[in-house]
Every structure is written in structure tokens, then in C-alpha cells.
N, C-alpha and C positions, 0 to 999 in steps of 0.2 A: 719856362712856364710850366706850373704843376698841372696836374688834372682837378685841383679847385680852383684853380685863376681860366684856367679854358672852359671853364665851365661857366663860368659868371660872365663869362668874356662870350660866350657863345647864347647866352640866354638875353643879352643886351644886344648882339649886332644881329638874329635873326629876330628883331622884333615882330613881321609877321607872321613867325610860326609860332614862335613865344605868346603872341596875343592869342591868335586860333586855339593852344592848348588850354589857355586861361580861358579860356570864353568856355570850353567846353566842359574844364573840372567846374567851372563856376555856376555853368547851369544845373551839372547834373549835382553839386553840391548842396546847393538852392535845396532839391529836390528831397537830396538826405537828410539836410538839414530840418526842413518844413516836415518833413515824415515824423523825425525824431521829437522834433519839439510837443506835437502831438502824445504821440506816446507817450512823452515824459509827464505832459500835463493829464490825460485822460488818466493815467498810473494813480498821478497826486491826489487829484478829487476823488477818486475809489479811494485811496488812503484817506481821504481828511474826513470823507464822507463815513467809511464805518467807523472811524473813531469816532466820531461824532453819534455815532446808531449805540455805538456801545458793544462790547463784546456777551453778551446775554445771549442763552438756548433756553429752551424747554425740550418737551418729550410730548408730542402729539399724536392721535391717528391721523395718519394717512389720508387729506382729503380724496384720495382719490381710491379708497377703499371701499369696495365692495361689500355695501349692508345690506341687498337683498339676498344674494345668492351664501355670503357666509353668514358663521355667529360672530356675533357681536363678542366684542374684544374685549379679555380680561382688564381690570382696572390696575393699575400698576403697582405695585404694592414697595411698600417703603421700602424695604430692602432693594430692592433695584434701585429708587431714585437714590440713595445712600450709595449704592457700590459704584453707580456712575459718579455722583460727587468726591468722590475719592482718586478718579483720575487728575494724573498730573496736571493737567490742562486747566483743573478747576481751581479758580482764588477760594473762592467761595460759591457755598448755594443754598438753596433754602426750597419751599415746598408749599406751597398754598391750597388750601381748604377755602373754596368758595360757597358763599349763599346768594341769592336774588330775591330780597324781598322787596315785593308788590305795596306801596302805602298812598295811603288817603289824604292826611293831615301836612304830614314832612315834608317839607317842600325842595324837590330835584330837579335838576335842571334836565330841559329836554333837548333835544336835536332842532335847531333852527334852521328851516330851511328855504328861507327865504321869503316864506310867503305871509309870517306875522309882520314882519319888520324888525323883530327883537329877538332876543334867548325869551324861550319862555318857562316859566316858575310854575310851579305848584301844581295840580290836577292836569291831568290830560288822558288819553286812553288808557293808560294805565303805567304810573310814575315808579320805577324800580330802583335800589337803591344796592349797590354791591358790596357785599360785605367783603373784602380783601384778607385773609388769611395769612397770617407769617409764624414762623418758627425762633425769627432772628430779634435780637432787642432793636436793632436800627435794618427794616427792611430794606431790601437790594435796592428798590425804586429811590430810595433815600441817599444811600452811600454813591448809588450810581451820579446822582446829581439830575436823576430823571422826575425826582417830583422835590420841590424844597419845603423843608419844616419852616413855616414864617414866627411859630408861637409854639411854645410849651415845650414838650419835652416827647423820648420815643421811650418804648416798652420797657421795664424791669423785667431780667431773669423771672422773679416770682414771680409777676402779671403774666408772664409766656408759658409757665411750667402748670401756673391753677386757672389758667384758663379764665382769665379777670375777663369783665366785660368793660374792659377800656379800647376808647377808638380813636384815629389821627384822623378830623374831616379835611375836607377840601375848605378853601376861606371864603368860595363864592355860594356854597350851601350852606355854610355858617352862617352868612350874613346872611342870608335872607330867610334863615328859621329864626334870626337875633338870639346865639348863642356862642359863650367862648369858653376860652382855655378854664377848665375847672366847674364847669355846668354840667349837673344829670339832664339828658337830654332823653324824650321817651320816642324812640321808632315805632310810629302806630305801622299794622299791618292789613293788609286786604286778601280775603279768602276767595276764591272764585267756585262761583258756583256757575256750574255747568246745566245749560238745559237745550234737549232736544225738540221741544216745540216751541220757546216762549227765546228773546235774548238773554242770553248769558248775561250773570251779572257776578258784582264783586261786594260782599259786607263785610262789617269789621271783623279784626281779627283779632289776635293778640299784643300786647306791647312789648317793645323789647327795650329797658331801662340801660343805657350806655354812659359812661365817665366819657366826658373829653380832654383828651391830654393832652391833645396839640392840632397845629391847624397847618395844612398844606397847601401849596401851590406849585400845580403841574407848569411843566414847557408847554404850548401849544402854538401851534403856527396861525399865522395871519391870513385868515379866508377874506377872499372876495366878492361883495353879494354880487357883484355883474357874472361870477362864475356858476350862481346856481340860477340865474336868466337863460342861461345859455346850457343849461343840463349838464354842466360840466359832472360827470362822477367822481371824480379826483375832490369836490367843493364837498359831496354829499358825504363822503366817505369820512374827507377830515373832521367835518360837522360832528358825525356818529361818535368818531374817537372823544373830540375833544367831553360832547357832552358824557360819556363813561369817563373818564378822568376825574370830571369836577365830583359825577355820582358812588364815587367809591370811597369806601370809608376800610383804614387798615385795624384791622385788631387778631388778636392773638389765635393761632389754628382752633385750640380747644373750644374759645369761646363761637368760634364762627362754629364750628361743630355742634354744637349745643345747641344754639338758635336755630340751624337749619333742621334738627331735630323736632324743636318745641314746634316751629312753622309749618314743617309739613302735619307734624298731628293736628293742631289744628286746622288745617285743610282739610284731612282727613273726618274730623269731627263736623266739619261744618256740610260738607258730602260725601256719604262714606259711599254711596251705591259708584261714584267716580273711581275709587279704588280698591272697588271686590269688595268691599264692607268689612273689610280686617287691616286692620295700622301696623305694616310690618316695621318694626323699630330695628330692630336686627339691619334689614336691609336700608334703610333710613340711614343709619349712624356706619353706615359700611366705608371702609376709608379708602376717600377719591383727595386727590390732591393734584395740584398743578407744580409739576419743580421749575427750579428757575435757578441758571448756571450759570455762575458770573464769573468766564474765562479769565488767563491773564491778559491777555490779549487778543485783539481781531483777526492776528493772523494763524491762531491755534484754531480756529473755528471748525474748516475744514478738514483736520487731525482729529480734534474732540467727536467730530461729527462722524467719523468713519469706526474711530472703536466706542461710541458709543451706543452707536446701531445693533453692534451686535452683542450687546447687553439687554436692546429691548425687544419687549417681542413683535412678533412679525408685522403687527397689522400698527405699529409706531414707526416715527420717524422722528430727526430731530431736526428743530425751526431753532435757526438763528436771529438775531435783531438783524445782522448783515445782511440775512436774504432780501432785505428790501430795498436795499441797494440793488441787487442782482435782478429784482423784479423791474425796477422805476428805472434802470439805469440803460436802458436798452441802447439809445443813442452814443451813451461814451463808448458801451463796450462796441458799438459798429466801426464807431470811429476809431474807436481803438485797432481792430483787426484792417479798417483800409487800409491804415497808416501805415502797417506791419507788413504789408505787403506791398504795398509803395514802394517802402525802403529795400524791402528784395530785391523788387524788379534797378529801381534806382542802384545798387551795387552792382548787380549783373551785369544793368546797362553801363554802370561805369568802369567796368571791366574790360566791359568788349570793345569800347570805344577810345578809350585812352589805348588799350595796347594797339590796336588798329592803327590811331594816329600816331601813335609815336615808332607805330615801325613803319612807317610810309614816311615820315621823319628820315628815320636813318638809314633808307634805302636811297635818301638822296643825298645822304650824308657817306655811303662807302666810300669815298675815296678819300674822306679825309680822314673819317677810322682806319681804313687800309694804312694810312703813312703814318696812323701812331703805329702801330703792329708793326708797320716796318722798318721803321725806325729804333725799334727794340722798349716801345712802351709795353708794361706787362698788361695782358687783358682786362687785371684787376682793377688797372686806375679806369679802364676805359670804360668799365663796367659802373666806375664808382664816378665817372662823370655824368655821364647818362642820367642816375641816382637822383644827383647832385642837381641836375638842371629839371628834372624833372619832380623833384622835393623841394626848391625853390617857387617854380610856376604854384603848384599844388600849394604850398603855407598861402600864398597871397591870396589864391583865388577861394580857399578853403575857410580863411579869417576873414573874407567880404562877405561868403555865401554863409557862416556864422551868423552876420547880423542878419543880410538880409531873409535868409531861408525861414527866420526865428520868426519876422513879421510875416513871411509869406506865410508857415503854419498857421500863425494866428485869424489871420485873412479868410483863408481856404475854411478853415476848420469851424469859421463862426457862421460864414456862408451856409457851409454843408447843414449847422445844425437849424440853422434858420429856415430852410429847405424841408422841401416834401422826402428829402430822400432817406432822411433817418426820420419820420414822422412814426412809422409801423412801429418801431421799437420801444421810441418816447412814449408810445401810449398805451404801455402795459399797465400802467396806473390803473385805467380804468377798468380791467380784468382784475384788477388786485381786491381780498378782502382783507380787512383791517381785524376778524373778530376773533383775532388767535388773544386769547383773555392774559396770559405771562406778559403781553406786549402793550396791553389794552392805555400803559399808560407809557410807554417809551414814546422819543419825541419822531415824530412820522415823517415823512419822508418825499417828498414829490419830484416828477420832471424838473420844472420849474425850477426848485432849491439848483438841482445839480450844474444842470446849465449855469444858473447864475455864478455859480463855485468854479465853472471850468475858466482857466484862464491862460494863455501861453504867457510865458517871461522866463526871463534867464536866467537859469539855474546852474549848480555846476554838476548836477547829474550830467543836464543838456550837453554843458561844452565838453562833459570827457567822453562822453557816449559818442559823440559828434566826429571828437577830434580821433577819438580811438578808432571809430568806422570810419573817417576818410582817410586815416593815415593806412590803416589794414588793405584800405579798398585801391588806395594806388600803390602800392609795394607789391601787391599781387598785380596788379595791372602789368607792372614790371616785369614781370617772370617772361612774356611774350619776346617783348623789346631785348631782354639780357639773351635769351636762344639763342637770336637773330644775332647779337655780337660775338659771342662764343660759336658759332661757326663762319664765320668771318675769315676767309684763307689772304691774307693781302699778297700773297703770288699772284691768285690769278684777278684781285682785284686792279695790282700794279700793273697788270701786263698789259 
């Protein structure tokens, strides 16, 4: 009989140690397993989730820059957004010149928050409309697939280079000014006049006469009014975004430059003692821009983001679309980290415990090891039955705790998140602000989404990570059990 026939032959007639080892890989396999399946799924939904955010930067100050105590930060000047768009990391990028005009007549959607019953239209404290600046004939929001063209058509080179006054509206402030694809549409304006004794008020202003070329429609998420009953910030936040989406109209950098020119002089003209009584135009028409960097991917973020920094200057940083995953995500990434060290300790403990057992095993086994040795078996088969019976027990119990460990993660994991105990982290949401303007119309991001996204199942990340960690973790188990054969003297075992 060889040392694979005594081996299969020794794993079927001690069936109560045979079960004991299997009961034990199989627990602590469970244990690998459920660890693993985690990880693998929390891994997936960070992946699906910034794909889904998009691979988009910008170049911002530092919220947490210090404006009293320093000067206020140079404005970035195009040669910087240019030399950072020239890293390899970027597909493309582009740069935006914004305006914010104030109007009377133009009807913009406001922030719903629960207390009209409706989106409400037209006049309110004061209805602002954003003018979107680009450089590019199909801006990034467009190509990204973050806002869709439903009608017309996107910018010509010449419209970009002379500064035409053509706009892409939204379809839902389209419709309710009753205007389409190929109508002069007139942006009336409101000038604010400021007063120290009496309420401040707003009179006409100028008009600004816009082509419309095409008509769009952002992503927005599905809010629920039971969520602003209940103060939810996460409801109030989305509200803000979606109503800046519908209120943003794209048109070419020049032209937004120009208007925001014409706007503040008239503001200027309308009270001049509000701004030292001299219309600085110089400072006015001074180029501020928002850039916007469309990676090739989600996982270059953190690369782009490290040598980009130190292209800008000190008091910038660079904001990813991703980072709002890292903000909203606080629950996967907890779970993330228990799981990781679950699986630690689950290795460890299944190291120390199989080699235990199985050399408490073959301390009751020396005398029939001793008569292979003495017999003139070479230590090698003896070594390689041990292997053999103990790579047997392990596939079986390793291929049960597969299926089952895969539901137990699932279980544990859904538990844990439906618990108070990742609650802290799920609820960065409501620390978070939405008013980074590059983003204003990227599709947003909540607790909520994530969790629904998370889900355990079988992968074949799962099964090689699994089978590769349990096969690793009893071979080394081994090392203990093979010592104890390799010193094994069958003289004085015989005697």
C-alpha cells in the first residue's frame, strides 16, 4: 500500500478525528470566507459607484483655508489650468467662466422644500439663473453623459472663438418660459440696490438677448417629501443641486465674460456709492475660470491628484467627482476595514489551531509513523501523507464553507449595516456641501444609493481569493505538524 492509498484509507477509518478537523476548517473557513465575500463586494460598489460619479477634478480653494488671518488667494491663471491639463492622466479638460444673474421676468426653478407642495416657478426672493461657461464645442457635462442634449445641437468652433451669444437651456425652464430649439429668448436682469435704513430692493436691469441652440436634460435623483418632514439634510441638499441643474444655461466662455461685464456695470450704474462710485472694468473682465478634468479613468484620480497639487498654488486643492463617494461612503469603507481584519485574525486563528490539532493528531499516531520509519518508508512519503489527508479533510470542508461562508457574509454584513453601528459614518451625508460649481451638475450621490448597490454573490474574484487564502492558510498550518514528523527517531519510538 502506497502513502496515497494509507492516506485515503486513514482519513475514512478515523472518522472521528477526520470529522473534528472538518468541523474545525469548516468553521473557521465560514469565517474566511464571510470576511472575504465582504471585501470583495464593498471593493465592487466603490468600483461601480465612482464609475458611475465619473472620473471629473476641478482646482478649488481649500475649504478650510484660512481668510482672516491670510491674503486672499491669487485667481488661477490659464497657464496653470493648461499645464495641469497636459498631464497624462487627463482625456480631456476644459475651463468655465461663470456668471449669476438675478432676473424678474425669466422664469427659474427654485428649491422645493417641501413646504409649497410643488417645484416652484417664476419670482421668489430672488430667482438666479447661471450662466455655464465652456471652451469646448460639446461640453464635458455632455460627453460625460452627466447632462443629455434632448434637442438641437452643441457649439461650433466659431460660436466658441467670437464669443456668440448662443445657450443649451435645461427642458424644464424651457417649458415653462414657452420657448424652443431656434428662439431669441431675452434674459431680463435685476440690479440690487442696497439700503442702510429703508429694505433693500431690486429694479430692472439690462437684457441679455441669447440664441437657443439646444435643450437639455440633467440625471437627478428621486427625492422624498417624507425626507424633508423629517429634516433629513441629505433631501435639502439634493433639492439645492437638482434646482442649479435645471437653472444653468451653457454658452460659450467669451460670451459668459461679456455678459458678466455688461451686468455688473449695470449694477454699478444703478448704485454707484455700493462700489466706491468708480466701475472698475479692468477688474471686472479679470479672468476667473472654473477648470474641469476629465481623467481617463477613476483610478488615475489619486495620481492626477498628487502631481497636480503641486502645480497649484498653496491655498488650492484638487476636488474629485470621486470624493463623494469617500464622503457618503463611510459605512462600506467601515465595513470594509472589519472584514480585513476578521480575515487576519480568522487566518491566524486558523493557523494556530489546525496545527495544534493535528499534531495532538499524530502524537497519537507515533507508533504507527514510527513502523513506517521503520520499516524503511522514506520520511518523504510520510510527510506527503499527512499533506494528503489533511488536503483531503480541507477541499471538502473549504468547498461547503464557499457556499455557506458567502451567505453568512451576506447576512452579517446586511445586519451590521442596518445597525447603529456604522450609522456615524453613513451619515457624513449630512456634513457634506453639494456647492463645488465644476460638480453643480454631476449626478449626486447618497447613503442610501450605496447600500442599495451593496450586495454579496459569487464571484470569481470571491472563489480565487478564497480558495487561494485557504489553501495558503493550511499549508502553512502544516509546517508545525511536518517538524513534529521530521523529528520522529522510530528507535526510541519502537522500543
Amino acid at each position: 500500500m502506497n502513502f496515497i492509498q494509507r492516506a485515503l484509507a486513514s482519513v475514512t477509518r478515523r472518522k472521528g478525528k477526520s470529522l473534528i478537523l472538518f468541523l474545525v476548517i469548516f468553521i473557521l473557513g465560514n469565517v474566511i470566507a464571510g470576511a472575504i465575500a465582504i471585501q470583495q463586494s464593498t471593493a465592487n460598489v466603490e468600483k461601480k459607484m465612482k464609475n458611475d460619479l465619473g472620473a471629473t477634478a476641478t482646482a478649488e480653494i481649500d475649504p478650510e483655508f484660512d481668510w482672516e488671518t491670510s491674503e486672499a488667494p491669487e485667481n488661477l491663471s490659464e497657464e496653470t489650468i493648461q499645464e495641469i491639463g497636459n498631464l497624462s492622466y487627463v482625456k480631456e479638460y476644459d475651463y468655465s467662466v461663470r456668471a449669476y444673474i438675478n432676473t424678474a421676468n425669466f422664469k427659474t426653478m427654485q428649491p422645493d422644500y417641501g413646504d409649497e407642495g410643488g417645484v416652484v416657478y417664476g419670482n421668489s426672493e430672488q430667482p438666479q439663473l447661471e450662466l455655464v461657461g465652456t471652451n469646448l464645442e460639446t461640453p464635458l457635462s455632455f460627453s460625460d453623459k452627466i447632462v443629455d442634449l434632448v434637442d438641437g445641437r452643441y457649439f461650433t468652433a466659431e460660436e466658441i472663438a467670437n464669443g456668440a451669444q448662443v445657450g443649451i437651456f435645461s427642458k424644464k425652464v424651457s417649458e415653462e418660459n414657452g420657448f424652443s430649439v431656434g428662439d431669441q429668448v431675452v434674459v431680463d436682469s435685476q440690479n440690487y440696490i442696497y439700503s442702510e435704513t429703508e429694505e433693500s430692493t431690486y429694479e430692472k436691469g439690462i437684457d441679455f438677448p441669447v440664441e437657443v441652440i439646444g435643450i437639455f436634460d440633467p440625471q437627478v435623483i428621486e427625492t422624498k417629501q417624507e425626507d424633508s418632514e423629517q429634516g433629513n439634510q441629505q433631501f435639502f441638499d439634493q433639492v439645492y443641486v437638482e434646482a442649479t441643474q435645471f437653472n444653468s444655461v451653457y454658452m460659450p466662455n467669451r460670451a459668459v465674460q461679456e455678459i458678466n461685464v455688461q451686468y455688473w456695470r449695470s449694477q454699478f450704474e444703478a448704485d454707484p456709492d455700493m462700489y466706491g462710485g468708480e466701475f472698475d472694468e479692468e477688474e471686472t473682465n479679470q479672468f476667473y475660470a472654473t477648470p474641469n478634468y476629465q481623467l481617463n479613468s477613476p483610478e488615475d484620480v489619486e495620481a492626477f491628484r498628487q502631481e497636480a497639487e503641486t502645480l497649484l498654488p498653496s491655498a488650492y486643492i484638487i476636488r474629485a467627482s470621486t470624493d463623494t463617494y469617500d464622503e457618503v461612503g463611510g459605512s462600506m469603507k467601515k465595513l470594509s476595514q472589519i472584514s480585513g481584519y476578521v480575515v487576519i485574525v480568522a487566518v491566524i486563528a486558523t493557523l494556530v489551531i489546525i496545527s495544534l490539532v493535528v499534531v495532538l493528531f499524530l502524537r497519537d499516531r507515533k507508533h504507527e509513523l514510527g513502523i513506517y520509519l521503520a520499516i524503511g518508508e522514506h520520511r518523504r512519503n510520510v510527510v506527503l501523507q499527512i499533506l494528503i489527508e489533511l488536503l483531503i479533510i480541507s477541499i471538502i470542508a473549504m468547498g461547503l464553507s464557499l457556499v455557506t461562508g458567502n451567505f453568512l457574509g451576506g447576512s452579517l454584513s446586511e445586519s451590521l449595516l442596518q445597525s447603529d453601528m456604522l450609522a456615524s459614518n453613513g451619515n457624513n451625508m449630512d456634513n457634506m456641501s453639494y456647492y463645488y460649481d465644476v460638480f453643480a451638475n454631476n449626478p449626486t450621490l447618497t447613503a442610501d444609493q450605496i447600500q442599495n448597490a451593496y450586495e454579496v454573490t459569487f464571484s470569481m474574484g470571491y472563489i480565487v481569493t478564497f480558495i487561494l487564502t485557504g489553501l495558503l492558510t493550511v499549508f502553512a498550518s502544516a509546517l508545525l505538524p511536518l517538524i513534529y514528523i521530521l523529528r520522529l527517531n522510530p528507535k526510541k519510538i519502537m522500543m
